[in-house]
Every structure is written in structure tokens, then in C-alpha cells.
N, C-alpha and C positions, 0 to 999 in steps of 0.2 A: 642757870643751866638752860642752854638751848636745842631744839632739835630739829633732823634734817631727814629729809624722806632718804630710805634704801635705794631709790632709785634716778637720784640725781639733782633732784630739786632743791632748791634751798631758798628757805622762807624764814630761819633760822628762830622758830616759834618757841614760846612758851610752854610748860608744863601744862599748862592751864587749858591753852590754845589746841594744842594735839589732843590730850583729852576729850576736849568736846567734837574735834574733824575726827579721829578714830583712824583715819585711813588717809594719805596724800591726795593731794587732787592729781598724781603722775600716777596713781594707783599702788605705791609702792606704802613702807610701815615705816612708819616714826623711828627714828633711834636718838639715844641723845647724842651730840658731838664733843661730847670727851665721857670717858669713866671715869666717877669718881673713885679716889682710891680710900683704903681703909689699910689698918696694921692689926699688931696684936694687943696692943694700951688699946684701940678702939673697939676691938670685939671684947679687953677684958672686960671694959666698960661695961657692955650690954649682958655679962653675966650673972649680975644681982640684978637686974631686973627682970620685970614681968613681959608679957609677947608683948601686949598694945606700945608699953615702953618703948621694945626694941623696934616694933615698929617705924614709929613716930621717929626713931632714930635715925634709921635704916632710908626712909623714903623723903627725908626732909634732905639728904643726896640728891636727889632727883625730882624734887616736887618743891623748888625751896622758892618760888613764888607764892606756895601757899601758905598765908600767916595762923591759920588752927589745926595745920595737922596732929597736936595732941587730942585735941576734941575730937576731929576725923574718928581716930584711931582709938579711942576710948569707946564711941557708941560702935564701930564697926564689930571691934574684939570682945565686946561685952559678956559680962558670964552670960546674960541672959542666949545669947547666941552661939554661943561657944562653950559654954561651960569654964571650969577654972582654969582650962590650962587649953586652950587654942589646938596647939600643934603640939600632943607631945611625944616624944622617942621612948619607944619600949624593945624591950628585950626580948629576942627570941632565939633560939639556935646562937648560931654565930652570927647573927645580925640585928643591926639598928634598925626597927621599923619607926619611920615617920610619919604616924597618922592624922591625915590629915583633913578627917572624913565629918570631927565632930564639931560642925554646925548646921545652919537649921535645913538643908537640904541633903545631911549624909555625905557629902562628896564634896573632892579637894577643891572644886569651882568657889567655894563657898568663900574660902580664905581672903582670895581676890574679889570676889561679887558682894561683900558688903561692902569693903571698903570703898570701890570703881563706883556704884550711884552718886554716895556722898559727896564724890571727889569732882564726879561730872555737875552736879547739883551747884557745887562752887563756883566753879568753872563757869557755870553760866550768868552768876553774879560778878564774879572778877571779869569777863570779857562784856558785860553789860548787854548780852543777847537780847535783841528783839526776837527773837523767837523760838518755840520748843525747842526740843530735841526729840527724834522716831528713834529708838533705836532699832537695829535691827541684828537677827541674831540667828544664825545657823547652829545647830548644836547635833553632836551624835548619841545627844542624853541626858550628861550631870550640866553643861553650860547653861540648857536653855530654864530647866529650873532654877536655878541659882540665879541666873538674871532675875526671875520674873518674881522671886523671893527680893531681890535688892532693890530692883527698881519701883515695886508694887507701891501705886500710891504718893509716889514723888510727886510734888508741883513744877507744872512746866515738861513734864517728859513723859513719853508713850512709849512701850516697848511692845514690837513683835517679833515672836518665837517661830521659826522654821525647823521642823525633825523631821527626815525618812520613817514615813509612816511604818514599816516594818522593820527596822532598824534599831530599834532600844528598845528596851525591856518592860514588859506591861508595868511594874512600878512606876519608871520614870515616865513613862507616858500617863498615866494617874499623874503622875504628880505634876505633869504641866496641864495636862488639861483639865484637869479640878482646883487650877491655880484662882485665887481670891486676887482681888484688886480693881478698879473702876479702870486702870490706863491700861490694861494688859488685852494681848493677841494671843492666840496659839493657834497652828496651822502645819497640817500634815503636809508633806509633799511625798508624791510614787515617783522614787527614785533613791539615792543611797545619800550619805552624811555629804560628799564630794560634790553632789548633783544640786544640794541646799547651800554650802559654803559656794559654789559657782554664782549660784542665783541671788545671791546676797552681796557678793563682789560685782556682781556685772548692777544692779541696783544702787548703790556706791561710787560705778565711775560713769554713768549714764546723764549726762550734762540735761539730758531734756527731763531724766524723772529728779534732777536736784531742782531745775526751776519750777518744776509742776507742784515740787514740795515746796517752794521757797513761796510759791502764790498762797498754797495753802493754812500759810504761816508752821513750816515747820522747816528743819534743816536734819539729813542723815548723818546716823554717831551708831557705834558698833561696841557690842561688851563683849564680841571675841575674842581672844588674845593677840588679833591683829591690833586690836587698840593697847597702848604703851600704859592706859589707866591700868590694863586688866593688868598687865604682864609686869608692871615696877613692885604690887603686892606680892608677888610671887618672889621674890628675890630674898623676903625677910626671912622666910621660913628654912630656908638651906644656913643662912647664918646663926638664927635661931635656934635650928639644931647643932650645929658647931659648938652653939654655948652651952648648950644642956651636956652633951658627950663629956667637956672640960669640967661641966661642977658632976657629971657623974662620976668623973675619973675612968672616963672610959679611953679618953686619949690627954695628952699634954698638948695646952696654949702653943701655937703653933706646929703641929703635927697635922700631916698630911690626913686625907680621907677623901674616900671612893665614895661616889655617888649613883644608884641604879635607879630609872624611871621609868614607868611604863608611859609610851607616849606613840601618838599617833601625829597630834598636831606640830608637835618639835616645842610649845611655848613653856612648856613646866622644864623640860630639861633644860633651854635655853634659858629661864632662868636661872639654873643653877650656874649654867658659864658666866652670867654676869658676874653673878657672886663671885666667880674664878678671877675674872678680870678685874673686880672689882681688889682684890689681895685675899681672898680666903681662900685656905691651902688644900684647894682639890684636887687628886692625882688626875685621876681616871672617869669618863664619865660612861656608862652603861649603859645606851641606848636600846630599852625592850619593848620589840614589840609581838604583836601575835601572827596570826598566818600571815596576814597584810604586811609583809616584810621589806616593805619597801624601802625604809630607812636603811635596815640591815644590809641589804645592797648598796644603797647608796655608799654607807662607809668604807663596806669591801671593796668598792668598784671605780666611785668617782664618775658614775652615771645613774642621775636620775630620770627614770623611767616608768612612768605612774602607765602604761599602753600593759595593762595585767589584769588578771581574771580578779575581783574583787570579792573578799571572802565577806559572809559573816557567822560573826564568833561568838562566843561567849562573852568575850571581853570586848562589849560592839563601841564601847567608847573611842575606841583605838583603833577602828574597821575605817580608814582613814586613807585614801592613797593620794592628796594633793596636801603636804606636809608647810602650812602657811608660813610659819617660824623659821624654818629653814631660811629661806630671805635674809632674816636677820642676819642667819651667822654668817652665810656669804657676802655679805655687806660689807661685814668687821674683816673677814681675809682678805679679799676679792675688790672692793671699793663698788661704787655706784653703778658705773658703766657696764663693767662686767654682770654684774647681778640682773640691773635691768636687761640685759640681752639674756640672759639664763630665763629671767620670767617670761621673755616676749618667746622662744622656744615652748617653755614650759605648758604656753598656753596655745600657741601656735598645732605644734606637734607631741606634746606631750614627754618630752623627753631630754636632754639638757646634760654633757659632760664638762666636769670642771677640769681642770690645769693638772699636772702630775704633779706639780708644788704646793696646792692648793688641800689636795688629795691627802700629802703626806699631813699636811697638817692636819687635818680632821683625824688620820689614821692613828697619830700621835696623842692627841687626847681622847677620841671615842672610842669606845668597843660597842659592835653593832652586834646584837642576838636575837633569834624570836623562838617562840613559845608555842607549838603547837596546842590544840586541844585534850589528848591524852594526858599530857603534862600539864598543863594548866590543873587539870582534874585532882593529877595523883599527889602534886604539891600543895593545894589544900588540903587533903586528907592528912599527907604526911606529917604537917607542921601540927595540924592540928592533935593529931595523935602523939606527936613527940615533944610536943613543948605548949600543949593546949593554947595554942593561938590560930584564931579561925579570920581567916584573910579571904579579900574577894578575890574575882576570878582577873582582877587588873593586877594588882595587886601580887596575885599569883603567879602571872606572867613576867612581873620583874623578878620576885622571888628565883624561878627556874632560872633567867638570864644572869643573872647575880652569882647562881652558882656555879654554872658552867665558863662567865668569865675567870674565878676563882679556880677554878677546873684547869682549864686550858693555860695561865700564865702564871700560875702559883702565887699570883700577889694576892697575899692577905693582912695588904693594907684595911680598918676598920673600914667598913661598907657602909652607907643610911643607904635603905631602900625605902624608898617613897611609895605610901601606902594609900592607894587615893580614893577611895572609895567604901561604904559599908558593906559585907558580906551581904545583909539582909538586902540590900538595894536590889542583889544578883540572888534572889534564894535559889530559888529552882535550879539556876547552874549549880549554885556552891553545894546545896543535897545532893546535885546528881554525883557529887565528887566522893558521898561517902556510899554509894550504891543504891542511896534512895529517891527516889519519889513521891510526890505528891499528889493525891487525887484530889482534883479541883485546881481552884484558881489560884492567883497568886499569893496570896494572901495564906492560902492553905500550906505551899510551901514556907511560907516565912514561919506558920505555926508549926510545922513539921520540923525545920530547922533550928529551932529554939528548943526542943523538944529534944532535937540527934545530940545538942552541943549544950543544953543548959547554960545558954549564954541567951544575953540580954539584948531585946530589942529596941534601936533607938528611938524613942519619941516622935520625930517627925515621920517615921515610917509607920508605928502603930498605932498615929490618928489617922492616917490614911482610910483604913476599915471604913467602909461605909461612906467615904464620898464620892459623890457624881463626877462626869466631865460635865463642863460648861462649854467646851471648846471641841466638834468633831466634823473640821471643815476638811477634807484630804484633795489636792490640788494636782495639777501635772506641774510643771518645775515652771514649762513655759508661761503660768497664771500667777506666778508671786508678786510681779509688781504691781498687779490687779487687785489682789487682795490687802497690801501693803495702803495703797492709794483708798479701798474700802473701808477699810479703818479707819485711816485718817479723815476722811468725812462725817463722820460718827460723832468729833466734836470732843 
């Protein structure tokens, strides 16, 4: 399996190879240059088995340079990490919830972020690197933990973390800056998630800070899901749940299924179109997002337009308005040429219309919806009260989108709605949903909310109590490669 930059280039690299570059040197994302395909003998296959299995399965398609992806895939999935069951689909209402929240940082980054170290770790044995790896990392929350849980402590790799200082939720911000590890950064920047993914792409295609690093013996790699490491894990779990639905008898070996995700970035739903492209039989895909509706235009419209007031939400994961993933899929419709001139607008003017043929086809498989804040609110309350399942505020935003697709087209084709997040992650939002409040700090809501729902709070959220930040540097956007370059002096 080889692969070629979205935007034109062709170096026709390695599994291996793109892994450790992260990003094109055209600035464009890795794709690979064919899909593999799969049927229904291949997914029966992966139904008696366990997730690391189906893993190991699933990305030895795509990763088949590597000769121990069962090993990979064994320590990534680990109970220790995930507990017995990774990924698993439960029942609510009329819907498949795919939760996807239980490892060791709460949220769905997880799934992809043990397994993308390991795999970069490799990666720099099989290409016989002479030197590190920086990585670097924009996050609007669950990313930049979940790297700094994967990477913490690796030999040979240094990771910093960039978050809009007011932008994520006092937990996640605890949880990256009370992060443990000798090779780890965290670093606020005064600006939004957009203003850190900018400043970490323009760090990426700047030829004079790649020689500055390359003097310093080190080379830039990214565990965003612009890198094809993060984004190939992500693909197992939409098939994974296909096989649970079949031994639940919730649908027959090849039967169709609707997909909802809450998404900001475009890379967790576009991994599910892999899996479509790949031969798994998904109808419909349900693109949810919150106020930041930007996608939800896009699908209606066939113009992207990020020149809008930028909200934030409850559900700040997904407070999101330069959609990285998108690239991809206009890649697979559209070809090279075309996408690269969409990006050079995109960055130029902020704004970019695709083709009326282009259009239909997105309009054809996606349905675009978002999720206000009232509704966000009352659909946690509702679920919870009617079928005792307490979902976050992301979560919730696909939930509301899920239903009003269902609403509007009567297909009730079976749905998986992708559940990406721990309620407790978001307490304060998900209490304020049943009328309460908290006096005191975060921590106070989480006890309040355990309290409203007699539900169980995860592990990695209730060691939290009681620790320090190690990390409370807050920057302007214009200072990240300054700081980037600081680190890396440190040794």
C-alpha cells in the first residue's frame, strides 16, 4: 500500500513513511492510492473476534509494511487501557450508541492515540531515522490529552500540545496541564481551536523552522488527524460496530446502516466513508454539528465559507470552523488539482465553492444538521429520564441531529451514533441540562452529577482531584514557534 499527498504530489510512500512526515511537504494529507476492499466472509470473519483482533485485521489493509501490528494492537487495546470491551454499542431509545469514550483519557481521541505513538515509534525503526520526532499538536480539548497520554515517555519523541486558552473545559485543561511525562509541552495560546490548528500548519510547511529543527536534531510529525496514523485507527471501530449489531441480531450480515457523528474536524466521520468505500454497507452519513454550522452549510450549499462569527459552546470540541478532513473527501471526488486550488482559496480568502456535480454527490450520501444549545441541554435530560442513559454534551448534539434526520426523511434505516466523549468530562454543561448547578469548581459539578444520576464516575477523571498544573504558559498565536523551538532546547 502506497500513498500520495491530496494535493498533487507524488512520492508514492510508505505506511511507514507518512506516519512519521504527518503532513506533505505540498502541505496537503496523505491518502493512500487505492482502497482496499472488504465483503461479507471478511467482516463475518471479524465477528468472533475480540476489538485488538479486529483491529490487527482491519489496518494490516493499510499498514501492511508493518510486520507486528498484532503486538501494536494488543498493547494499544489492552484491558489495562480500555477495559474488556474497547468500543462497545449499547442500546438506547431507537438507537445504537457507540461509545467510544472508555480509555484512559475519557474520549474517543483515545482509540486512535494509543495506537498512532506505537505505530510512529516503528516507523522510526523501519525508516532508520537519524533523528527525533517534535510532535506537534493543536487540539480543541480531547486531542491534546490523548496525545500526551500516547506519546508520554516514548524514546526518541517529544510532543507539544497547543489549546485556545478559553476554549475547553476546566477538566481537559487539568488534564493536559497536570499531564506526567519527562518529553511532554502544554501551551495555551489567546485565540480559538482554528487560530492553534493555523499555527501548527503554518509550523509544518515553513522550510526555514523544518531546517532549524533538522540542526537541532529533530524532524516535525503531527498526531492530528491530518496524520493518516491518527485517521487509519479510526476506521476499525465503524466496522467493529457493524459486527457487534450482527451477533446482537440487531441487523443481518449485510444490511445497510446509518451513521451519526458529532464533528467538527470532518476526520472521525470521514473515517466512517472509508469504511463505506472500503465495502461496509452504509446508507446515510449524518453530519452533526453545534452552533459552528459550518459543515451543515457546506452540505446544503456546496460553499465553504469559514468568513462567520465563531461560537462557543458547550460542546467546544467541535467549536471548529477550518474543517481539516474535508480535503480528504474532496480529493476522492474532485482529484488533486482541484482540492489543491479549494485549499489555496480556502486559505487565501477563506471561502471555496465546489462543482454542482461534486455537490450532488456529497448531497447524496451526507445529511448536514446542527444542534443548538437549548437542544443540546433538553436531549440529555430527555434520554436520561427516558431510557437512563446519560450522554455528553457531543454526544447530545448528534443524538438531536440523528433525530431530526429520522424526522425529515422517514428512513429508519438502524442508526450507530457515535458517542465520543464522557458525560463527566462536560459535568457543569451536562448538570446544567437537568436544572442544576454547582457551587464551586469543577470537580464540585462532577460530585453533584454523580449525585443527580447515580452513575459512575470514570477513573481517569476521579484521580484528577487534587492535581496540580505543571504547565501554565499562555501565548499569542504569533509566539508558537518560539515556544516550539524552547522546548526543543531543553534537550
Amino acid at each position: 500500500m502506497y500513498y500520495s499527498s491530496t494535493r498533487g504530489e507524488k512520492k508514492h510512500l510508505t505506511s511507514a513513511q507518512v506516519i512519521k512526515k504527518g503532513i506533505a511537504d505540498d502541505g496537503g494529507l496523505y491518502m493512500p492510492e487505492m482502497i482496499p476492499q472488504i465483503d461479507n466472509d471478511f467482516i463475518s470473519s471479524l465477528c468472533n473476534l475480540d476489538y485488538k483482533s479486529r483491529a490487527e485485521k482491519v489496518l494490516s489493509l493499510f499498514l501492511d509494511d508493518y510486520q507486528n501490528l498484532a503486538q501494536l494492537c494488543e498493547k494499544a487495546y489492552s484491558e489495562k487501557n480500555f477495559g474488556e470491551n474497547p468500543a462497545p454499542v449499547k442500546q438506547a431509545g431507537d438507537y445504537s450508541f457507540l461509545e467510544l469514550w472508555h480509555g484512559p483519557t475519557c474520549a474517543f481521541k483515545d482509540m486512535a492515540l494509543q495506537f498512532m505513538p506505537l505505530a510512529l515509534s516503528e516507523s522510526l525503526k523501519m525508516t532508520q531515522s537519524d533523528k527525533d520526532a517534535c510532535i506537534l499538536v493543536a487540539t480543541s480539548g480531547d486531542t491534546g490529552k490523548a496525545a500526551l497520554e500516547g506519546y508520554k515517555n516514548l524514546d526518541k519523541i517529544k510532543i507539544m500540545v497547543f489549546y485556545p486558552s478559553d476554549g475547553v473545559s476546566k477538566i481537559q485543561k487539568l488534564q493536559m496541564s497536570s499531564q506526567e511525562g519527562d518529553n511532554v509541552n502544554v501551551c495555551a495560546i489567546k485565540g480559538n481551536f482554528d487560530d492553534a490548528q493555523s499555527g501548527v500548519k503554518k509550523i509544518f510547511g515553513d522550510k526555514t523552522y523544518a531546517q532549524k529543527a533538522d540542526r537541532a536534531g529533530y524532524f516535525f510529525s503531527s498526531a492530528n488527524s491530518i496524520n493518516w496514523g491518527r485517521l487509519a485507527p479510526q476506521i476499525v471501530y465503524y466496522i467493529s460496530a457493524y459486527c457487534d449489531l450482527v451477533n446482537n441480531k440487531k441487523i443481518n450480515l449485510g444490511d445497510p446502516v446509518n451513521v451519526c457523528v458529532p464533528t467538527g474536524n470532518f476526520g472521525n466521520i470521514f473515517a466512517a466513508y472509508i469504511a463505506k468505500e472500503m465495502g461496509l454497507n452504509i446508507g446515510k452519513f449524518v453530519c452533526a454539528s453545534n452552533k459552528n454550522n459550518i459543515l451543515t452549510d457546506f452540505i446544503k450549499t456546496g460553499v465553504y465559507d469559514r468568513n462567520r462569527p465563531f461560537y462557543q459552546t458547550v460542546s467546544p470540541s467541535m467549536d471548529i470552523l477550518i474543517s481539516s478532513n474535508l480535503e480528504r473527501l474532496l480529493y476522492l471526488l474532485d482529484g488533486s488539482e482541484q482540492t489543491a486550488q479549494n485549499m489555496k482559496l480556502l486559505n487565501e480568502n477563506g471561502v471555496y465553492k465546489i462543482s454542482d456535480q461534486t455537490h450532488a454527490k456529497i448531497e447524496k450520501m451526507f445529511y448536514g444538521a446542527y444542534c443548538d444549545e437549548d437542544n443540546t441541554r433538553n436531549t440529555i435530560q430527555k434520554y436520561f429520564e427516558d431510557y437512563s442513559y446519560l450522554m455528553d454534551t457531543h454526544t447530545a448534539v448528534a443524538t438531536y441531529c440523528a433525530e431530526q434526520y429520522r424526522k425529515n426523511t422517514c428512513d429508519n434505516t438502524e442508526m450507530i451514533i457515535v458517542s465520543t466523549a464522557s458525560p463527566y468530562k462536560f459535568a457543569a454543561d451536562v448538570l446544567s441540562s437537568f436544572g442544576k448547578s454547582s457551587q464551586g469548581d469543577e470537580f464540585s459539578a462532577i460530585d453533584a452529577l454523580k449525585e443527580q444520576t447515580s452513575t459512575q464516575v470514570p477513573a481517569p477523571i476521579a484521580e484528577l482531584c487534587g492535581k496540580s498544573a505543571r504547565f501554565n504558559t499562555v501565548v499569542n498565536k504569533e509566539e508558537m514557534a518560539e515556544q516550539v523551538f524552547e522546548f526543543l532546547k531543553r534537550g
